[in-house]
MDAnalysis code that builds the backbone (N, CA, C; Angstrom):
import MDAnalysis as mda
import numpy as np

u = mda.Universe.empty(393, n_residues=131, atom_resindex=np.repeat(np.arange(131), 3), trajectory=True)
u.add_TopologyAttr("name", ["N", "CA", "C"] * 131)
u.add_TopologyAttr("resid", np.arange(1, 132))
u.add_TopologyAttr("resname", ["UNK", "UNK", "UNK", "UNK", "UNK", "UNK", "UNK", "UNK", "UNK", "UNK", "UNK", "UNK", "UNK", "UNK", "UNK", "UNK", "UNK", "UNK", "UNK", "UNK", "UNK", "UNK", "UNK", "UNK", "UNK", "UNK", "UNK", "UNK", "UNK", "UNK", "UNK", "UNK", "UNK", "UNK", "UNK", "UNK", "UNK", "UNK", "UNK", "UNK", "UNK", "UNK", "UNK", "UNK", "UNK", "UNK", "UNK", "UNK", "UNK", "UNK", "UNK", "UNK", "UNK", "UNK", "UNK", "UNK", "UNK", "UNK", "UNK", "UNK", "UNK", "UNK", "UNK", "UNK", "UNK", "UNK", "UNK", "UNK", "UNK", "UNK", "UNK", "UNK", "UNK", "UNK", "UNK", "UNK", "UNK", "UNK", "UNK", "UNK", "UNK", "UNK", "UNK", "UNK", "UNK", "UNK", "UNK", "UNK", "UNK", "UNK", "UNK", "UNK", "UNK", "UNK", "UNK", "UNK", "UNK", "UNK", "UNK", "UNK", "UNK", "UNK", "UNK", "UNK", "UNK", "UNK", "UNK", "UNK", "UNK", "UNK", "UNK", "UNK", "UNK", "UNK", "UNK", "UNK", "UNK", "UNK", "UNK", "UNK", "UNK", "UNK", "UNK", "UNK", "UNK", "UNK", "UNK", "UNK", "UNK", "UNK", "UNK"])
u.atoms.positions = np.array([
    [125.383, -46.076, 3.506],
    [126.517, -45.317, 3.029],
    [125.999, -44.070, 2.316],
    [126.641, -42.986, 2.799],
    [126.229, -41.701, 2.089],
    [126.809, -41.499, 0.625],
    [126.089, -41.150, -0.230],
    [126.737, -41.100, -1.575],
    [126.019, -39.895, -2.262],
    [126.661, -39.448, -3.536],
    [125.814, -38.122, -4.346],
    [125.075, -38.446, -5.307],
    [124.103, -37.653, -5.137],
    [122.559, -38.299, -6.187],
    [122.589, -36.714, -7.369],
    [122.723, -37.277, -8.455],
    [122.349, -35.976, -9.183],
    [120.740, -35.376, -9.641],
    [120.771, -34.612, -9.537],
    [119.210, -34.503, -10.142],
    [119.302, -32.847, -10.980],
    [118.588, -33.923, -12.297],
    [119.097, -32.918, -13.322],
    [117.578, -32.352, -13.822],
    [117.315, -31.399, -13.884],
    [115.810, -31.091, -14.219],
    [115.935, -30.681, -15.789],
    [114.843, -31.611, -16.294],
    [114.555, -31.671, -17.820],
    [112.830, -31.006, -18.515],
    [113.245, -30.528, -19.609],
    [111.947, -30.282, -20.163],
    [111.095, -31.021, -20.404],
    [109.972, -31.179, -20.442],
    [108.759, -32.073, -20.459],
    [108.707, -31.876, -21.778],
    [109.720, -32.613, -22.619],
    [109.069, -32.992, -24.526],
    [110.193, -34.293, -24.763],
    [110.153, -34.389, -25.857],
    [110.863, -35.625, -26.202],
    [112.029, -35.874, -26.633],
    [112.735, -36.693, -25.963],
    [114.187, -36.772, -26.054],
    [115.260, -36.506, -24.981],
    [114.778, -35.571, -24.088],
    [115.088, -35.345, -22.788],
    [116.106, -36.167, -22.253],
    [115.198, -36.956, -22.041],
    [116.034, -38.324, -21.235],
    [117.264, -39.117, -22.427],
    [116.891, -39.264, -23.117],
    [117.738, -39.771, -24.172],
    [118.871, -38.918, -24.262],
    [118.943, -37.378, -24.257],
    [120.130, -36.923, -24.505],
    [121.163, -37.328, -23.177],
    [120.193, -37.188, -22.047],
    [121.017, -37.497, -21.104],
    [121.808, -38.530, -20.468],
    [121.057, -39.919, -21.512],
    [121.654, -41.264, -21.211],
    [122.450, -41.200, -22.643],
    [122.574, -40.593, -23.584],
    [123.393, -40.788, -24.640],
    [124.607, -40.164, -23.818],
    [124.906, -39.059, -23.334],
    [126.092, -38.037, -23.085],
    [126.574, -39.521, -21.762],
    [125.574, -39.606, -21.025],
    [126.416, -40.459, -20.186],
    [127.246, -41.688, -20.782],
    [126.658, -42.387, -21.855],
    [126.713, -43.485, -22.674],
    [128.426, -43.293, -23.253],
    [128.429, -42.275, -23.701],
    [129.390, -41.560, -24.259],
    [130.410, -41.565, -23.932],
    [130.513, -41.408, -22.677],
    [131.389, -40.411, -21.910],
    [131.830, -41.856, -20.655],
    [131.408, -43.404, -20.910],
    [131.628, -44.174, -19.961],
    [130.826, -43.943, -18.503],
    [129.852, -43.146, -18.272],
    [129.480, -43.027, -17.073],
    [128.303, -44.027, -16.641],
    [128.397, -44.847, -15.919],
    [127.426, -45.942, -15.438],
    [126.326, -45.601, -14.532],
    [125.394, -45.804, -15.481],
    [124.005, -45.402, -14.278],
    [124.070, -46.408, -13.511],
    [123.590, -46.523, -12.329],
    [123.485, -47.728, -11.147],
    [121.642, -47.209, -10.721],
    [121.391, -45.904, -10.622],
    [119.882, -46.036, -10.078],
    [119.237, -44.586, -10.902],
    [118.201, -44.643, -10.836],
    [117.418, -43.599, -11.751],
    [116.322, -43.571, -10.992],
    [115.564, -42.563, -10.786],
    [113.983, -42.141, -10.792],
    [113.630, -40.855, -11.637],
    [112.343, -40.758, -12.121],
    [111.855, -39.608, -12.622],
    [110.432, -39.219, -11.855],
    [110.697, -37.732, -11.325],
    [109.144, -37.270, -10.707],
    [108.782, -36.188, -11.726],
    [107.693, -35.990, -11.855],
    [106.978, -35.123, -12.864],
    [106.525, -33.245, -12.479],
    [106.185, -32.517, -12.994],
    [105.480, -31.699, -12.940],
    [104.962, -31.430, -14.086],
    [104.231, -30.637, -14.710],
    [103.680, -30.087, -16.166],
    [104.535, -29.324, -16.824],
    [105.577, -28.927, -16.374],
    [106.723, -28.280, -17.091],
    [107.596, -28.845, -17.631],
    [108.166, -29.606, -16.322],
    [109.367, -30.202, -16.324],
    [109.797, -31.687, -15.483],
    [110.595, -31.993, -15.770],
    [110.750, -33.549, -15.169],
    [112.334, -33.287, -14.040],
    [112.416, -34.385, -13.243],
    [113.515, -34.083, -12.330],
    [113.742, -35.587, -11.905],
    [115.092, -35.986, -12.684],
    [115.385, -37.110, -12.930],
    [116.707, -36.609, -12.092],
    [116.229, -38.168, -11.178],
    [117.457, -38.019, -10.358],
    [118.324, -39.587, -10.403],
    [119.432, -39.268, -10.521],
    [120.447, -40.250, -11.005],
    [121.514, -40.735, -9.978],
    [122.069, -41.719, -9.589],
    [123.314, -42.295, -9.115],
    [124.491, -43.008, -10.237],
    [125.439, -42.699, -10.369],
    [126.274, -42.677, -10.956],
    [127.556, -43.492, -10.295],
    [128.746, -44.324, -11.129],
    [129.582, -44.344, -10.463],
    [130.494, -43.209, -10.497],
    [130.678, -42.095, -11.105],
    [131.231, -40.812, -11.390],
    [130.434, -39.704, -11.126],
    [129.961, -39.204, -9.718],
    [129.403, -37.957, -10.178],
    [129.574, -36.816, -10.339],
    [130.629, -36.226, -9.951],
    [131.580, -35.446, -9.949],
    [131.671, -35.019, -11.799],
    [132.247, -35.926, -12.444],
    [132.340, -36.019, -14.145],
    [131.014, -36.238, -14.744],
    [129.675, -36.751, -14.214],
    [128.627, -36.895, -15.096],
    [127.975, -35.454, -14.875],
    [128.096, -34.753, -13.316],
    [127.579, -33.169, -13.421],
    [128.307, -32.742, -13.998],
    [129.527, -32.541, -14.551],
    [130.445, -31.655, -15.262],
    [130.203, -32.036, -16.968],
    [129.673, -32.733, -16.785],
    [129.392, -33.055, -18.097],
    [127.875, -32.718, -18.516],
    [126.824, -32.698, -17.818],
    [125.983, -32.365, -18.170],
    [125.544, -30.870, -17.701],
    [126.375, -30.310, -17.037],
    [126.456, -29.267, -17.485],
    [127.002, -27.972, -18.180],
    [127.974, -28.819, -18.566],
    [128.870, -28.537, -20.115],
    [127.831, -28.225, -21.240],
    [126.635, -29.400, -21.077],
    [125.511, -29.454, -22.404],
    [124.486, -28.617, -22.262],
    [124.286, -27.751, -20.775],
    [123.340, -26.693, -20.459],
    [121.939, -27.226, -19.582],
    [122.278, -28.253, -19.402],
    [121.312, -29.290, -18.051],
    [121.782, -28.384, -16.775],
    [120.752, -28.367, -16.288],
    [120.650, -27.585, -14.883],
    [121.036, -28.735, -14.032],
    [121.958, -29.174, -12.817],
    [122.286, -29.988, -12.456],
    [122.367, -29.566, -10.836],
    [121.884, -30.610, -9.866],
    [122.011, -30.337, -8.659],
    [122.875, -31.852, -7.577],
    [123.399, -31.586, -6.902],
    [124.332, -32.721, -6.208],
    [123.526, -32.713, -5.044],
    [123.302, -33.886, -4.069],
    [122.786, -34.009, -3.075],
    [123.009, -35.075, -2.562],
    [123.185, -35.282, -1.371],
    [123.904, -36.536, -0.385],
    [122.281, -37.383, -0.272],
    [122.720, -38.729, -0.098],
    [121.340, -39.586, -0.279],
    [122.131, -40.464, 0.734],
    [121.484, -41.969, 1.355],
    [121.935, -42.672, 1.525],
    [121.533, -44.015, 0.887],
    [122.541, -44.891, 0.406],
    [121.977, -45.761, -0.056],
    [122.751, -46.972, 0.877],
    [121.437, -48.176, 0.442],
    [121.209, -48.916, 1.855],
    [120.943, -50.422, 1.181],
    [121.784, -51.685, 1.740],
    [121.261, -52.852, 1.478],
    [119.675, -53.432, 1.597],
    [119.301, -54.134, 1.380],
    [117.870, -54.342, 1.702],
    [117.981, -55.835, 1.198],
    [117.421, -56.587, 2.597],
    [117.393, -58.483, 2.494],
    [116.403, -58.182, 1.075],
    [116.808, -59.329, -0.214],
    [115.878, -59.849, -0.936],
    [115.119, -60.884, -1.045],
    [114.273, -60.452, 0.137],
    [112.851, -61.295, 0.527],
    [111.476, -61.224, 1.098],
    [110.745, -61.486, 1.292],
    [109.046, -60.943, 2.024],
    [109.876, -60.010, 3.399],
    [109.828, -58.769, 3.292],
    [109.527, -58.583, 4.437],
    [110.894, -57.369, 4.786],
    [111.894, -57.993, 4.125],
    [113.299, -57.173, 3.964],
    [113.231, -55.833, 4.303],
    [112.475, -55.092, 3.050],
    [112.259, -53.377, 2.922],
    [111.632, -53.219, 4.471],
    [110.500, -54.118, 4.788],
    [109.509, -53.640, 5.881],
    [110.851, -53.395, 7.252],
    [111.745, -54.449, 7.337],
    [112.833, -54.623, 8.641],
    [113.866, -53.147, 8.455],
    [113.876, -52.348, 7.469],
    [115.080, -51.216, 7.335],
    [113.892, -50.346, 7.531],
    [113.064, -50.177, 7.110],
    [111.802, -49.171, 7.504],
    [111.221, -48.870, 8.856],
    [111.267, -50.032, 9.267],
    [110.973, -50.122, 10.569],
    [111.767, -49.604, 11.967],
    [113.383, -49.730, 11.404],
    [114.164, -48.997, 11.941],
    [114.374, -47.898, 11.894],
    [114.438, -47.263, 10.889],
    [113.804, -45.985, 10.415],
    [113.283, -45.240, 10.916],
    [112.300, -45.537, 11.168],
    [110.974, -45.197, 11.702],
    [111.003, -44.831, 13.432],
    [111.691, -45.990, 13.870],
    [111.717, -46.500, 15.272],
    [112.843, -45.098, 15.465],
    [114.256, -44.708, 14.844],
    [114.787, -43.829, 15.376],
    [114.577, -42.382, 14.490],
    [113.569, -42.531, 14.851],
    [112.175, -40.624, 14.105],
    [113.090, -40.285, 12.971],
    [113.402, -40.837, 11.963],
    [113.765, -40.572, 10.753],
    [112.900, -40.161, 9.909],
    [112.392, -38.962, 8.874],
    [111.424, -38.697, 8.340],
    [112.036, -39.114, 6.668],
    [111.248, -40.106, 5.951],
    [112.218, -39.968, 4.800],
    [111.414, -39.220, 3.875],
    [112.175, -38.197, 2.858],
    [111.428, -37.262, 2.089],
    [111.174, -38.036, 1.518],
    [112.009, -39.287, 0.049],
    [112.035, -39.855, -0.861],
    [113.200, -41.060, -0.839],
    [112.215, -42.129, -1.708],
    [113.023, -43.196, -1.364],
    [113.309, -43.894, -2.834],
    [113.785, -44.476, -3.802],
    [113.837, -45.370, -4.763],
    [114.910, -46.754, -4.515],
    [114.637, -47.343, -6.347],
    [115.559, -48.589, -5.267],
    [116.611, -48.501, -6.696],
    [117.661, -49.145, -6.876],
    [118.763, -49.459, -7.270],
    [118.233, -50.229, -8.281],
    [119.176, -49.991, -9.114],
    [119.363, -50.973, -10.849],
    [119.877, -52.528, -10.189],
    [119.370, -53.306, -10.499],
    [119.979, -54.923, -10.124],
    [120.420, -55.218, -8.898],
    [120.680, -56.213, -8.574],
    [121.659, -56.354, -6.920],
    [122.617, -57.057, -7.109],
    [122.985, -57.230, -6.112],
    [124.460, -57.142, -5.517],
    [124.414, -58.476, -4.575],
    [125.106, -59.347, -4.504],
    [125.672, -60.681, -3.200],
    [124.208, -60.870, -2.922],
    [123.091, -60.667, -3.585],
    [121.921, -61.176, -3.093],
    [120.834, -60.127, -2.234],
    [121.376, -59.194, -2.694],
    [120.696, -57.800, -2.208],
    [120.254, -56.861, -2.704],
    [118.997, -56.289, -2.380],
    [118.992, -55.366, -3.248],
    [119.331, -54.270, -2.672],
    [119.257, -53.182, -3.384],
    [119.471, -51.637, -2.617],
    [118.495, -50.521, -2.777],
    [118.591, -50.000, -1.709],
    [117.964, -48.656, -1.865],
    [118.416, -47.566, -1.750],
    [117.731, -45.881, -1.893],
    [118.273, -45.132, -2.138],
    [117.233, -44.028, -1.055],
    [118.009, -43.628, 0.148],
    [117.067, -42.601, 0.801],
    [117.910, -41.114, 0.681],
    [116.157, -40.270, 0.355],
    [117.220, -39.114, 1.029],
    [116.342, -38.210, 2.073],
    [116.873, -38.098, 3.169],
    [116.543, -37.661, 4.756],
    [117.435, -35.940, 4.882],
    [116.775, -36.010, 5.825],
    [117.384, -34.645, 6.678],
    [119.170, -34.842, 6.909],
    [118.962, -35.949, 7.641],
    [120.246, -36.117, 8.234],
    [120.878, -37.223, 7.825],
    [121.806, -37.308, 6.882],
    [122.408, -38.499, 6.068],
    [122.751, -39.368, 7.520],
    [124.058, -38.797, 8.448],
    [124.626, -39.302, 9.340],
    [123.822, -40.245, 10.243],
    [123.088, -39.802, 11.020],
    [122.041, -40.216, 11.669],
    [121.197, -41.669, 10.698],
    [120.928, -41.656, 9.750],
    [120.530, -42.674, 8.810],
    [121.617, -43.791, 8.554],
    [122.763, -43.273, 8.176],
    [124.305, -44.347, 8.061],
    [124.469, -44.894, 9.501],
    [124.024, -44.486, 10.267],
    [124.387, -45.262, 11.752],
    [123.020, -46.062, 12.362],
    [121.854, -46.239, 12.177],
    [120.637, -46.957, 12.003],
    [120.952, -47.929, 11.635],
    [121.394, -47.776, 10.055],
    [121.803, -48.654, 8.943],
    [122.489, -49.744, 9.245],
    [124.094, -49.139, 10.105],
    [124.938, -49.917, 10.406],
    [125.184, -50.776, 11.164],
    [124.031, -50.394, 12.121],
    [123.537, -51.793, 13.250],
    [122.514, -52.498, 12.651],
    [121.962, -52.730, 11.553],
    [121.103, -53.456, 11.193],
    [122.033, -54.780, 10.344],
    [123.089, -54.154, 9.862],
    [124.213, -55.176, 9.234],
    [124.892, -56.330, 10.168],
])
């Protein structure tokens, strides 16, 4: 399922992240998945939300540079081998994935993941024959 990933780029000092889970905290907005990648400047924490629409409007109300981007996120069996069977499909129909993370907790016994590709569409229909 295609969904919007925020990614908010932060200064590399302290507190960063904290302001940004306080305002969400605040404001009722539920993180569901997080990653942080680095550079020496700056950090680029990218977020799933059940609101994202209101958590970018909100953080950039506070002067956070904020970017929206379609991801897909994807069940994944929780067991030996699970991730390897959605990868593999993947793979099999020349999907290149830039970046991948996985989801806060699971769900009916699943976990989730979070891709983001060239072509969302093309990825949601892989996906959907694997279900």
């Amino acid at each position: 399922m295609t969904i919007q990933q925020l990614s908010v780029f932060l200064e590399n000092r302290a507190g960063q992240l904290n302001k940004v889970t306080e305002l969400l905290a605040q404001n009722n907005v539920d993180m569901q998945a997080l990653n942080i990648a680095e550079t020496s400047d700056y950090g680029v924490l990218r977020l799933i939300v059940d609101m994202p629409q209101k958590a970018a409007a909100l953080l950039r109300e506070h002067g956070f540079i904020v970017r929206e981007t379609p991801v897909v996120q994807s069940p994944v069996p929780d067991r030996p081998g699970g991730l390897n069977a959605v990868l593999r499909a993947i793979a099999e129909a020349d999907i290149d994935i830039e970046y991948m993370y996985s989801v806060l907790g699971q769900r009916n016994g699943l976990a989730y993941m979070v891709f983001r590709v060239d072509d969302t569409e093309k990825l949601d229909s892989v996906l959907a024959g694997l279900a």
